[in-house]
C-alpha positions in Angstrom: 0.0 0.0 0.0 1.5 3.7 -1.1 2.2 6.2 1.4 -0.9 8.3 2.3 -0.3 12.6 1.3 -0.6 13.9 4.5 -2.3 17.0 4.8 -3.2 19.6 7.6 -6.2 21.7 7.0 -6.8 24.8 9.3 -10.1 27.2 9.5 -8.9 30.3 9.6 -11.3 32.6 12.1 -11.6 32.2 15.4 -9.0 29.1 14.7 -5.9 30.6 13.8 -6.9 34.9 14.4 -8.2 36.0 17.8 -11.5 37.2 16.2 -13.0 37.0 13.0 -11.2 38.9 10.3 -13.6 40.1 7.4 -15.3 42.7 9.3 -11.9 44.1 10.6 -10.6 43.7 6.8 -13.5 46.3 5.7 -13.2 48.4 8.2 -9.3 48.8 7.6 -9.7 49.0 3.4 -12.2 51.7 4.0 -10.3 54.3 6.9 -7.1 53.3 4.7 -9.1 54.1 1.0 -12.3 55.8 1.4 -13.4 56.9 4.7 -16.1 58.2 3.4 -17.5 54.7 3.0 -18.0 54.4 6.7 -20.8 56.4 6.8 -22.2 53.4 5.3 -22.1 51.3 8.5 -25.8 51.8 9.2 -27.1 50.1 5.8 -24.0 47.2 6.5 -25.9 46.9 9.8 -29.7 46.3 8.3 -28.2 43.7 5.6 -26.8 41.9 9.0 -30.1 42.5 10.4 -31.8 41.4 7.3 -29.4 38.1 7.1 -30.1 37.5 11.0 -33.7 37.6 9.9 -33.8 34.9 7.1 -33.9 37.6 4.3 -30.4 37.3 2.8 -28.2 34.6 2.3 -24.5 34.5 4.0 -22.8 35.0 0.7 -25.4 38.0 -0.3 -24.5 39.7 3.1 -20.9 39.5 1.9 -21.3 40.8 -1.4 -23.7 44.1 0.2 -20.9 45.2 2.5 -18.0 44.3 0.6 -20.0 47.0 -2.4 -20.8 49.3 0.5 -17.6 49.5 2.3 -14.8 48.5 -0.4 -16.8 49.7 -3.3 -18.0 47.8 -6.8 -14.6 47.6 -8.5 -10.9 47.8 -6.9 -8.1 47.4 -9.0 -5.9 44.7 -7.8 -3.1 46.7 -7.7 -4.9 48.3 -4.8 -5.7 45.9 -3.0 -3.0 44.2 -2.6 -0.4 46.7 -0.1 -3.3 47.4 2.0 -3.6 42.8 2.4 -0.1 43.4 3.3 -0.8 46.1 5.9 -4.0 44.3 7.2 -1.5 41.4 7.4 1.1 43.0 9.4 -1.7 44.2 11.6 -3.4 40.3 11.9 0.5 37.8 12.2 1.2 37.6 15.0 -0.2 40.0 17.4 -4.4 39.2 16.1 -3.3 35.4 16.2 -2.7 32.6 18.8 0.5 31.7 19.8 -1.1 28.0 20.1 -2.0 27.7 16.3 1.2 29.2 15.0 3.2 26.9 17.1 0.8 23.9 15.7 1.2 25.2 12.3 4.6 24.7 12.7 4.9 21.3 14.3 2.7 19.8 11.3 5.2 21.3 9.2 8.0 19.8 10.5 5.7 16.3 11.0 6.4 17.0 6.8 2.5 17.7 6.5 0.9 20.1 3.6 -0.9 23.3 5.8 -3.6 24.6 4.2 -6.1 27.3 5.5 -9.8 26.8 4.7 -11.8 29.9 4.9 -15.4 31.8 4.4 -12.6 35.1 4.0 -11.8 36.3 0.9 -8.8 35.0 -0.5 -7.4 38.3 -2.3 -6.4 39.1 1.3 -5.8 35.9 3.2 -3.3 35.1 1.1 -1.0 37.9 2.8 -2.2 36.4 6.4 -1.0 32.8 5.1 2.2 34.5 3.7 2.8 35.5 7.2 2.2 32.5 8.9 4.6 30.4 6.3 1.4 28.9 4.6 1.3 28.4 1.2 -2.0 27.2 0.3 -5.4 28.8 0.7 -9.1 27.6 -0.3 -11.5 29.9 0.5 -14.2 32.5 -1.1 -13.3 34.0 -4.3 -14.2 37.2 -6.3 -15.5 37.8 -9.4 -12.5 40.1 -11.7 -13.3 42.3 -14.7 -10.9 41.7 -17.5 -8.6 43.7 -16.3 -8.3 41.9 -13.2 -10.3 44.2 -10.8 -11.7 42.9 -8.1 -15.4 43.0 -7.8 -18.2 43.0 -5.0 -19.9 39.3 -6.6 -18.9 36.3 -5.1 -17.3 33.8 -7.9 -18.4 30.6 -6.8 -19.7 29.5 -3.3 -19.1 31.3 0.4 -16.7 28.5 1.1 -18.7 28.1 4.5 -20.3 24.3 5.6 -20.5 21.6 3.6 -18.7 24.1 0.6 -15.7 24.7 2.5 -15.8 20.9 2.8 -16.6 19.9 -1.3 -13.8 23.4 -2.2 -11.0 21.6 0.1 -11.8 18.2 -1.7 -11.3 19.9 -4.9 -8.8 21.6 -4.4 -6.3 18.7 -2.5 -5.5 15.2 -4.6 -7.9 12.3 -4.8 -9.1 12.0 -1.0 -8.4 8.1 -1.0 -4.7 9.2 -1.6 -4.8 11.6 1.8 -4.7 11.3 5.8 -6.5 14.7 6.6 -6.2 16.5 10.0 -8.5 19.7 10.6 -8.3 22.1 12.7 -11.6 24.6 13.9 -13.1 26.7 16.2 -16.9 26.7 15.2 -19.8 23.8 14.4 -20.8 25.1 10.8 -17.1 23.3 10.1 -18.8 19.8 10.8 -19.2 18.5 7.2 -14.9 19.0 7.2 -15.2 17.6 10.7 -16.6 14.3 9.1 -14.5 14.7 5.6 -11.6 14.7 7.7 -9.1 11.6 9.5 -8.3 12.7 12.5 -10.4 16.2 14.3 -9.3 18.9 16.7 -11.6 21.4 18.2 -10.4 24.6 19.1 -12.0 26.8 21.5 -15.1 24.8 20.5 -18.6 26.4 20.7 -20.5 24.9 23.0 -22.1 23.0 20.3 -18.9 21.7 18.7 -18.2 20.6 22.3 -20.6 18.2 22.4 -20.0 16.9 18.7 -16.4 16.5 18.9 -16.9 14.5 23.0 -19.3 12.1 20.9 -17.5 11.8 17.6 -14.0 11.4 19.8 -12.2 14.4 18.1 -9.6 16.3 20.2 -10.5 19.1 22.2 -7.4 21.9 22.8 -8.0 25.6 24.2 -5.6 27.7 22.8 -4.9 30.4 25.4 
């Protein structure tokens, strides 16, 4: 029998950061770009509202504040010092010692790190740069032909069972894998299952309780 690839797949908010990082990210683009754009905190707050009430989906909420506070079109070339700012801001002193430490010891185990994530990958990738992580899955953007980023998800909100079937896509053929994952929250269950071997981080209460009966590790991270 070959030699199983041996991956380690980490959720990124809550897991890895202190907090959750795409509100932070808006609010940093627009006092950076366009402080104007905060006046527009009070509509961001009834589409939050409205997705709290069932109205809007997860991925609509994200496209409505990422139009409202980054605007409908940002060049690339834009974006991309302010990810390395937000990313200077985030690695280490927004992170936990505990997962950098682990993120390194599954490195050295010679395992493949990969973060999984509902953010938006046109600035995760600077977070991952920063942590020595050099594979992302996570939500995409829709580019203009010139390669501007737009407010129109491309794809799914990698979030539930997508994050799960995007990670599957994205890694080699699964019976060729052993799969560790790493997460804070319960919406990660359908990678929970996906995955070999489970570690709950600074569960939620009801990850808790699914990760005591499924027998997947429980760590608190500071």
């Amino acid at each position: 029998m070959s030699t199983l690839i041996q991956y380690s797949v980490f959720d990124m908010d809550r897991t890895i950061t202190r907090g959750g990082s795409y509100s932070p990210w808006l609010l940093y683009w627009a006092w950076h770009e366009a402080p104007w754009r905060l006046l527009f905190l009070p509509l961001s707050l009834l589409a939050g509202a409205a997705y709290v009430a069932g109205l809007v989906s997860r991925g609509r909420l994200k496209e409505i504040n990422h139009r409202l506070l980054m605007g409908r079109r940002v060049p690339i070339e834009r974006i991309a010092p302010r990810a390395e700012g937000f990313a200077r801001r985030m690695v280490p002193g927004r992170t936990f010692r505990g997962a950098r430490a682990r993120i390194e010891a599954e490195k050295a185990e010679g395992r493949t790190v990969v973060i999984a994530t509902a953010s938006y990958t046109f600035y995760v990738h600077a977070i991952a740069a920063r942590l020595g992580v050099e594979h992302v899955v996570g939500t995409k953007s829709h580019r203009d032909a010139s390669g501007a980023v737009l407010a129109k998800l491309d794809g799914e909100n990698c979030y539930d069972g997508a994050k799960r079937d995007m990670v599957a896509e994205a890694l080699p053929p699964r019976e060729t894998l052993h799969v560790r994952f790493f997460s804070d929250h319960h919406s990660d269950a359908p990678m929970f299952e996906w995955a070999d071997e489970g570690f709950a981080i600074n569960p939620t209460p009801k990850l808790r309780a699914l990760g005591e009966a499924r027998g997947w590790q429980v760590i608190e991270w500071e």
